[in-house]
N, C-alpha and C positions, 0 to 999 in steps of 0.2 A: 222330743215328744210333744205331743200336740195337747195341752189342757182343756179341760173345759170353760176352764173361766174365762174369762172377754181377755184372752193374754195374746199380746201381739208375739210375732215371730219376725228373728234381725234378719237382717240380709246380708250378703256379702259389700252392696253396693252402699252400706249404713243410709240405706229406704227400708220408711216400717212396712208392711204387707200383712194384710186383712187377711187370714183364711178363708173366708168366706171367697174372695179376690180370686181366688186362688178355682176354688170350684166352679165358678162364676163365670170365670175363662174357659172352663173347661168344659162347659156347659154349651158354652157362646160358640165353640169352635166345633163340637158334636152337632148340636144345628145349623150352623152353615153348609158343614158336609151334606148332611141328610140334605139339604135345600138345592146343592147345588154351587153352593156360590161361597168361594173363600179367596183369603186376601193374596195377591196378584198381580206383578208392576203392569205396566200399560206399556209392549212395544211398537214402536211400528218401524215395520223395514227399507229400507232405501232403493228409489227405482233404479233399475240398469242404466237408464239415460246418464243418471248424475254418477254413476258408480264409472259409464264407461268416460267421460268426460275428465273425471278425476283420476285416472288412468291415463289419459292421453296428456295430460299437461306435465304429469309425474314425467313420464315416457318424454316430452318434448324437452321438458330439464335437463335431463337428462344427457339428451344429444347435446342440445347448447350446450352446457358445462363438458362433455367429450373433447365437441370441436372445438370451443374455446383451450382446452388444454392441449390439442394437437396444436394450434397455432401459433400458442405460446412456446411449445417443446418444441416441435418440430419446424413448421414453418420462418416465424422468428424466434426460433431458438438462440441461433448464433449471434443474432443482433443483439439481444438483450443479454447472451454473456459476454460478447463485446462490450457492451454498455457497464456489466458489471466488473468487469476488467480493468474499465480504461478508469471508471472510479475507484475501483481500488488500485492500481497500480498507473505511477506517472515517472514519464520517464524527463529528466533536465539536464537539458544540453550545458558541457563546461567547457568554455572557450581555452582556444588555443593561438598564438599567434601569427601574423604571416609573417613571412620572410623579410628579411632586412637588406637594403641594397647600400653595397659600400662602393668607395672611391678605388683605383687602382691602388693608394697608400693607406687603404683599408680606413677614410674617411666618411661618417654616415652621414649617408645622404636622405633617408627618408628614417622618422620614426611611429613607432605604432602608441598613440597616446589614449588616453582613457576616454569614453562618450556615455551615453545614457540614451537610452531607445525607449518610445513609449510602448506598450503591447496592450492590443485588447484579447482577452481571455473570454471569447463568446458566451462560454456556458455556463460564468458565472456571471454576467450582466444580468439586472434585474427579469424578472418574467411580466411584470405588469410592463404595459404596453408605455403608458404615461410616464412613470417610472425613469426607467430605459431610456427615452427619448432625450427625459431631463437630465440623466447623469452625461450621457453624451454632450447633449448642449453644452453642459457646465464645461467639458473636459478639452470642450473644444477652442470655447473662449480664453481658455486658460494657455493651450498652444496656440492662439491666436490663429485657428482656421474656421472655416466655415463648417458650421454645423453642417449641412447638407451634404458637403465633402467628405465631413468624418464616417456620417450615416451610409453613405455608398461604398466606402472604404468596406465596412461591417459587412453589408450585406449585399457585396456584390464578388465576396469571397467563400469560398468555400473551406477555407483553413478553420479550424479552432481557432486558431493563435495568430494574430493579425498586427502585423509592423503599421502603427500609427503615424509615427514621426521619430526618426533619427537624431541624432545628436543632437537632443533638450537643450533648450537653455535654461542656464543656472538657475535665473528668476523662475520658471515653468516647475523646474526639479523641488525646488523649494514647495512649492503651493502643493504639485500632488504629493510628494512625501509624506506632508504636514495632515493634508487632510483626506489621509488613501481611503479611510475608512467610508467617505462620504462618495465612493467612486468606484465603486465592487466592479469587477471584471475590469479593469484597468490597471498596469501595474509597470511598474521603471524598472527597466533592466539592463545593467552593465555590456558597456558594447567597449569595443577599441575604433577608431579610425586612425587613418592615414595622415600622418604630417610630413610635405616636403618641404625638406631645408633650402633654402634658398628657392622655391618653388619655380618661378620663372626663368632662372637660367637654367635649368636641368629637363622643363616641363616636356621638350620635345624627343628626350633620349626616355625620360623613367614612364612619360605619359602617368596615366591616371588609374586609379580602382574604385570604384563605385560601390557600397555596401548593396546597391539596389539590382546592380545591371550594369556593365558596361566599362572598358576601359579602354586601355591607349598604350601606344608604345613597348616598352619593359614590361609594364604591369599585366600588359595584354599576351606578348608574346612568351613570355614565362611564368604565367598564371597557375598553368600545372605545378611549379616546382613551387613557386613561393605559398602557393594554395596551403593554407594552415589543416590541419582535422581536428575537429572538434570533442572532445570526451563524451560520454554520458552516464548519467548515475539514473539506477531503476529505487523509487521508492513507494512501499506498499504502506498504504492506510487502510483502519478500519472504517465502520461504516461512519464513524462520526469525524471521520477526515483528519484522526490522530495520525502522526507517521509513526506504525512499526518496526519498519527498518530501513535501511539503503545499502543498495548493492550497486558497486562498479561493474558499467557493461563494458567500458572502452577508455582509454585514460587517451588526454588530449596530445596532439601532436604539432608542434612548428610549424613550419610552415622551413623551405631551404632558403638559406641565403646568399646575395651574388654578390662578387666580386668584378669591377667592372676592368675594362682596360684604361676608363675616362682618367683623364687627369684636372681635378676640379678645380686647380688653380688655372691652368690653362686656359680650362675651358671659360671661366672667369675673364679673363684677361682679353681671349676674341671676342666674349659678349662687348667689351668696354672698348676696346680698340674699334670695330667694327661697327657698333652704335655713331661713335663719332666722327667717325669718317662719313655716315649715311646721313648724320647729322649737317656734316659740310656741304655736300653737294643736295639737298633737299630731296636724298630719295626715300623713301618709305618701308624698302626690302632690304635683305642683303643675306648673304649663307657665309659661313665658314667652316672647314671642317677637315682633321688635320690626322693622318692616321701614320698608324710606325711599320712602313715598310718593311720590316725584317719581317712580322707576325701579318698584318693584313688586322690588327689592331686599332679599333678609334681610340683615339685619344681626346678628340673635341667634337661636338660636334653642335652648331651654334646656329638658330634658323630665327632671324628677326625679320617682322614683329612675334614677340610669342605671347604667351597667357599664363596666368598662375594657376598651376594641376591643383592648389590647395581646394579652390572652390570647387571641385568635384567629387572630393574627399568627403567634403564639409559639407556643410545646408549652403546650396545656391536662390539666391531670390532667382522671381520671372526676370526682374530686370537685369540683373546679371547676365542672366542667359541669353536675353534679346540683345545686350550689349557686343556680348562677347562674337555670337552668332551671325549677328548685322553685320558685324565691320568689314567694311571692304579690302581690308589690308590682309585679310584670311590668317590671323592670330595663331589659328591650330593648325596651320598648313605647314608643317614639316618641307621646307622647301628642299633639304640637304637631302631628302629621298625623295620624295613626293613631285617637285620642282623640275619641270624639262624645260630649256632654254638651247638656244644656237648656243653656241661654245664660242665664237670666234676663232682667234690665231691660234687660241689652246689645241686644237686639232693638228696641229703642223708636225707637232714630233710624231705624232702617229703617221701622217703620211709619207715622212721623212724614214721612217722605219719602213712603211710597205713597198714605200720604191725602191732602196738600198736590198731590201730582204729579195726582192724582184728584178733588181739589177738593171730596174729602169735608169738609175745614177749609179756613179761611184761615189766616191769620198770627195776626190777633186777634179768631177767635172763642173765646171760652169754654165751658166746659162744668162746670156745678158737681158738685164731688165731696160728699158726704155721709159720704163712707168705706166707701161701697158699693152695688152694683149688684142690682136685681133684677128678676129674667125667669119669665115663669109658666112653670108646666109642663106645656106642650101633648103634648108626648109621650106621657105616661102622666099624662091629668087626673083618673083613676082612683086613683093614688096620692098617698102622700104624699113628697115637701112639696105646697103648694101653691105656693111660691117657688122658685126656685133663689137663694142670694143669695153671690156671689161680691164677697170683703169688700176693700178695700184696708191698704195696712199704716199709715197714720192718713188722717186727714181734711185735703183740703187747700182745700177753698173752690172760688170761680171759678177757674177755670186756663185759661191757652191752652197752646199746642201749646210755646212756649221752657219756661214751668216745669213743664209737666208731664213734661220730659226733663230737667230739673234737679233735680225734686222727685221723679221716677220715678213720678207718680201711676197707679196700676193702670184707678182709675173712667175715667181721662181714656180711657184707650188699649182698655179694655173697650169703651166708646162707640165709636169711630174704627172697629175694629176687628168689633167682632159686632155694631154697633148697640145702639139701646134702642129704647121703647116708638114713642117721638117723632122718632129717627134713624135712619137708612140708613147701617150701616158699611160700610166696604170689602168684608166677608165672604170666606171663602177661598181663593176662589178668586185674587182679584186680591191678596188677600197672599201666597198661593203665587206668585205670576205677578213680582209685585217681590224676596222672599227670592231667587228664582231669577236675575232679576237682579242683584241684589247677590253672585250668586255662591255662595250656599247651596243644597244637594241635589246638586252636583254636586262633582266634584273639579277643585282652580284648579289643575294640573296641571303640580304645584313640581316641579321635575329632582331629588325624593329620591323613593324607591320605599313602598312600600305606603299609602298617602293613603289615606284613606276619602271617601266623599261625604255622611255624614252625613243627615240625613233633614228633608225640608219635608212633613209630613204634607199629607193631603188624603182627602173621604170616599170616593173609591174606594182607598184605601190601609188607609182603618178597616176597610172593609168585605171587603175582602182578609184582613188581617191577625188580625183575630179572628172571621172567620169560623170555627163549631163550640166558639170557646171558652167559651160560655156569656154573654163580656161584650157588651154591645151592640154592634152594627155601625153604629148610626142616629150619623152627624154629628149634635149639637145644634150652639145657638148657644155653650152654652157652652165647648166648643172648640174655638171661634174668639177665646172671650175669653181661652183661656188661650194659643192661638198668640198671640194678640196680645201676650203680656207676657211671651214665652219660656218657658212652661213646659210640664209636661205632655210631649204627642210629640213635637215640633221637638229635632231637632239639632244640633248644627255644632262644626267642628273649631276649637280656638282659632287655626291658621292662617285659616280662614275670616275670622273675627269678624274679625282682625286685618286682610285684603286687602278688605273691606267698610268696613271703618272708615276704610281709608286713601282710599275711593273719595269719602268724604265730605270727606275733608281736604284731598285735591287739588282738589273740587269737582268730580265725576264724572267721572273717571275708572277705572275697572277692571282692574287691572292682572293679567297672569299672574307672579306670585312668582318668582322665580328664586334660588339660593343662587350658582353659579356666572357672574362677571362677563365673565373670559377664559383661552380656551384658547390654550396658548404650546405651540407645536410645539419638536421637539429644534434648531433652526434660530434660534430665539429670536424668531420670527413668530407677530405677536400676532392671533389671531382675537377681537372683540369680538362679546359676544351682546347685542345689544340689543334695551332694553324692548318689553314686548309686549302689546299693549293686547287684550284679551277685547272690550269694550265701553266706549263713554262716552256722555255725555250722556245717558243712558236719563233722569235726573231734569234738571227744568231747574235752572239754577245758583241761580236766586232762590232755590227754595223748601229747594237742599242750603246756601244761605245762613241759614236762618232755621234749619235743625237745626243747623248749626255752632253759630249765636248761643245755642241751647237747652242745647249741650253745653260751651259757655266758661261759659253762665249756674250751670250744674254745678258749678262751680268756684270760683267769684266769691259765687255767692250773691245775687247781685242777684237783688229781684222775689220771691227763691223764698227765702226764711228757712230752708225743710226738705231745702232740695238735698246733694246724696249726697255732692260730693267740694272741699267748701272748705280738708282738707288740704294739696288741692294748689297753694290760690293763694301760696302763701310761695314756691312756685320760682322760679328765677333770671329766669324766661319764663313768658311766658300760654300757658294749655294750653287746651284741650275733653276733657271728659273722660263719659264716662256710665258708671257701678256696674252690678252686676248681684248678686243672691242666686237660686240655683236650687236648686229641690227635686229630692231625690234619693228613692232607694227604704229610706234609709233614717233614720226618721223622728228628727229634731230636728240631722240633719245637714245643711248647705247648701255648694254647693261656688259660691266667691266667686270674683268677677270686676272685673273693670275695664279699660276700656279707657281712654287717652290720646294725644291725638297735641299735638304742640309743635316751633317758636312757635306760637300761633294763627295766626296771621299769615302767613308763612311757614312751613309744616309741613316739619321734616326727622325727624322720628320719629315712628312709631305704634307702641306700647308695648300688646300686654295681657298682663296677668297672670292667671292663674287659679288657686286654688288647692282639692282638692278637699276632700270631709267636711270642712266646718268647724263644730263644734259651736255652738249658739245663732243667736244674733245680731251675732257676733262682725265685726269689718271689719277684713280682716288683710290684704288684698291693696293700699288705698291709701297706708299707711307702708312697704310695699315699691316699690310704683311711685316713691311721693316721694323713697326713700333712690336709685333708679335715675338718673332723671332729675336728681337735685340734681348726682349726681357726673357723670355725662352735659354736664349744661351748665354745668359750675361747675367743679368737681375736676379733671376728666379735663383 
């Protein structure tokens, strides 16, 4: 209630308030009405200009943030779950071994021993430009390559994951282990390479494997088998690159292991005998190579000058390479397959077989030698000579078809072969048609890689072949006289000579060569490859009888006083054996031969040797065959 007296009145707000205050207000706001005028905020309204402005930017937001999330969903969608994928889940490859190659007596010849590989890890190398350049620099000096190298390596690849350098060296391994931290996206990781034992005497049978690319021989020709598989394990991290788990996608596998038919002491033994003999007479080459006629099995097989496979395994320098590459002695030239030469005399049992088989001879007919053969010259009777006279290397009398392959008589095999005035040889054609069965002009198709096929001339081959070059294109008879006795255009790899010789020693059989006996899976499941016959009996047995008895007569000397290889009747076993001398292109040089197989009787080896340029008339290859086989069938 309100007093009279001067009494103030509380408020809720504890503000005192005048009554008077009170009417006073109330007074105040009765006269503004009446007037017109009472209290009012002040608005003012906004034009459409800025209202539609502010509407269109809204609205232009709008779309950007749309398209922007269509690009990111839809457009690169994928990528970027890609990208979040391959962050959170990494997959690491777990090595496996390759295949292991053994000796025939299950001797190892190659092992797979521990390496270190450098890798760059692209995406974790620094992002600063500066940065980057200088861990590279460092990483480079450290494996002692050119920066600029290392830099191109980086980014002239498209990988994530980039092979810097193979097989560290130890000092290298040490620096980045120690200070990997100061090297982000670079990282050492466990590798194996290749070690060959004995590298050099094996280098042309096992050839090479290259971690980068590339190999040779074995490694190349049974790549698929000995090829190891790799494992992999899948591991997911979270976003801060903790590992959650690991799961196996694939557990690693071997690689198959071969077992050869080699026999590594052997093969040992013609590297050392065959060195020094090449040694003796200053030639630079030489082949040997010795296979087990019952199987069509290598047992040896020996091509000097050779190289050590190790440096292709391993880190080769440039000069190495320029070394090895330069030389003229052709180091990697597989000469036992790769290698075509004249054959010389080594030709005569084959043609002693085609004219027996042809019934151009018998067993004991004769034919006398004088020491030389002569044929007119129908050709050009206009010219001179009037003769062609193709001479033998002496004179040997009446001969039949055993000593004239004991005695190597040229006249004998010139008749048989091109005919005379009074005789119908074989002529070319049907001794191309027998070389071809003996497995000459083609390749006997050895499981080692680059084989040659070597050449069985013929006159549409002359007639090819020097067509435009000014020399005649016309086959004469003459040869046919000099195919008849290996020289001249005939070919053949000393593989050949050796899988032809052994075709006589089995008594016709033809075997396809093989080096590899069995593949052993990681399982220890043996696959055997067995022999593999091309052809047999193309000769009857009787008449590859009577060339055996021609080529023991070689040896023996019986009958034949002037026969080629009575060196070897001292060994511990009866052999057959036929010599050979071939003309080369360069004159007073001849590249010797010999073949042998032993026992007689039982044949378990065919051995040839050859060696090339051998000055004169030098016989340098039957005191290497003798020192082979003496320790062969005696020593060993």
């Amino acid at each position: 209630m309100f007093g009279s007296n001067n009494k103030k009145i509380k408020k809720f707000f504890n503000q005192d308030l005048e009554p008077q205050e009170i009417f006073l207000d109330s007074l105040s706001q009765k006269q503004q009405e009446r007037a017109g005028v009472s209290e009012k905020k002040i608005e003012v309204p906004l034009s459409k200009s800025i209202l539609r402005a502010f509407y269109f930017c809204f609205l232009l937001m709008l779309v950007v943030f749309f398209a922007k999330t269509f690009h990111f969903q839809i457009i690169e969608g994928k990528t970027f779950f890609d990208l979040s994928e391959e962050n959170r889940f990494k997959i690491y490859s777990v090595q496996a071994q390759r295949g292991i190659i053994y000796d025939k007596d299950k001797v190892q010849l190659i092992f797979n021993v521990p390496a270190f590989d450098l890798l760059c890890e692209k995406k974790q190398l620094p992002q600063d430009f500066a940065k980057r350049q200088a861990v590279i620099s460092q990483v480079a000096r450290i494996i002692e390559k050119e920066p600029e190298i290392v830099k191109q390596q980086i980014e002239s690849s498209s990988d994530s994951s980039i092979k810097i350098f193979e097989n560290l060296p130890h000092s290298a391994i040490i620096v980045l282990e120690a200070r990997a931290e100061e090297f982000p996206g670079f990282v050492v990781v466990d590798n194996t390479i290749r070690e060959y034992k004995d590298g050099p005497v094996f280098s042309h049978i096992i050839g090479y494997k290259r971690e980068v690319g590339g190999a040779a021989g074995l490694e190349s020709f049974y790549d698929e088998a000995l090829r190891q598989k790799g494992g992999e394990i899948l591991s997911e991290r979270d976003a801060e690159g903790n590992i959650i788990s690991k799961k196996i996608v694939s557990l690693p596998e071997s690689g198959n292991s071969l077992i050869l038919h080699i026999d590594s002491s052997l093969q040992k033994k013609i590297q050392e005998a065959l060195g020094t003999g090449m040694k003796k007479v200053g030639s630079k080459a030489g082949v040997g190579v010795a296979i087990d006629p019952k199987t069509g099995g290598v047992l040896a097989m020996v091509s000097l000058p050779n190289y050590d496979n190790n440096l292709f395994s391993q880190t080769m320098s440039v000069e190495q390479w320029q070394e090895l590459s330069q030389d003229t002695t052709y180091p990697m030239l597989n000469r036992a397959v790769s290698g075509t030469y004249p054959t010389g005399s080594t030709i005569k049992p084959l043609i002693a077989s085609a004219a027996l088989e042809e019934k151009i001879i018998f067993p004991k007919k004769k034919i006398h030698c004088t020491g030389e053969i002569k044929i007119e010259n129908i050709l050009w009777p206009d010219q001179e000579p009037e003769f062609w006279i193709y001479r033998d290397w002496s004179i040997h009398g009446l001969t039949d078809v055993r000593k004239a392959i004991a005695e190597s008589c040229n006249v004998f095999f010139y008749t048989i072969g091109g005919g005379s005035k009074n005789f119908k040889g074989l002529g070319v054609e049907r001794i191309k048609k027998y070389l071809n069965l003996f497995g000459w002009g083609e390749k006997t198709n050895i499981d080692i890689p680059s084989e040659k096929s070597g050449l069985v001339p013929c006159p549409e081959w002359k007639k090819e072949y020097f067509a435009g070059t000014g020399v005649s294109t016309i086959w004469g008879r003459g040869n046919t006289y000099y195919l008849s006795i290996g020289q001249e255009y005939v070919l053949a790899t000393p593989l050949q000579l050796a899988m032809s010789s052994a075709s006589i020693a089995n008594k016709g059989i033809l075997y396809e060569p093989r080096v590899v006996k069995e593949i052993i899976d990681a399982n220890g499941v043996e696959q055997k490859i067995e022999p593999k016959i091309i052809r047999q009996d193309f000769i009857n047995k009787e008449n590859l009888e009577v060339v055996r008895q021609g080529m023991r007569q070689t040896v023996t000397g019986k009958n034949s006083p002037q026969a080629s290889a009575v060196l070897l009747n001292t060994l511990p076993v009866n052999a057959g054996a036929k010599t050979g001398t071939a003309q080369t292109g360069k004159k007073g040089y001849y590249h010797n031969w010999v073949t042998v197989f032993a026992p007689y009787e039982n044949p378990e080896i065919v051995l040839v040797i050859m060696i090339e340029y051998v000055e004169g008339d030098q016989v340098v290859v039957l005191p290497v065959a003798k020192q082979i086989l003496e320790w062969y069938f005696n020593d060993k």
